[in-house]
Phi, psi and omega in degrees: 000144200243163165282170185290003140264357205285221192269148195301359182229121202280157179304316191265024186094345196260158182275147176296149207285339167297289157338271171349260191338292147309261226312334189265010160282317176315294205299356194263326171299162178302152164307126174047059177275131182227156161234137189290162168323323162309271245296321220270313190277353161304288161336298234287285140043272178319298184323326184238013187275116195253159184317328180292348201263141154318161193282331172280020181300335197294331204264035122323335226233341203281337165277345143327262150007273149306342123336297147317317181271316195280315187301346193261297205287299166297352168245033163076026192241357172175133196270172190243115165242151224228142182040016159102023161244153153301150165218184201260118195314285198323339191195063168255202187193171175036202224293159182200136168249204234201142127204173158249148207330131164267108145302157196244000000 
């Protein structure tokens, strides 16, 4: 079992439960449809937010969140875009939203 930051895939095959998320925030949107790193750990937030937790939990989660979102994006399950291009998971920077490949 890998941590909730480690590689997008668990010892038993399954996406790390941060992955699951995107994707399955992605997969609720219109086709090339995109969401930011906030939006994602925002989700992530909600999913796991017990009464006690702040109103700030997602930014717990946002180093998670890229993580994940750069291992997903290098195994082709989801692109990283930086002014509305794709750019290369290895070595982007500043604001990037999140969608998933658009076929042509």
């Amino acid at each position: 079992m890998t941590t909730l930051a480690g590689n997008a895939e668990t010892a038993e095959g399954r996406d790390d439960p941060v992955a699951e998320a995107i994707l399955d925030t992605l997969s609720a949107l219109a086709p090339g449809a995109s969401i930011s790193l906030m939006d994602a750990a925002k989700a992530i937030a909600e999913r796991r937010r017990r009464p006690t937790d702040g109103s700030e939990l997602w930014r717990r989660y946002m180093n998670a969140v890229r993580q994940q979102a750069t291992h997903l994006a290098r195994q082709g399950r989801l692109e990283i875009l930086r002014k509305g291009q794709p750019v290369d998971p290895k070595s982007f920077k500043g604001v990037v939203r999140l969608r998933l490949p658009v076929s042509s």
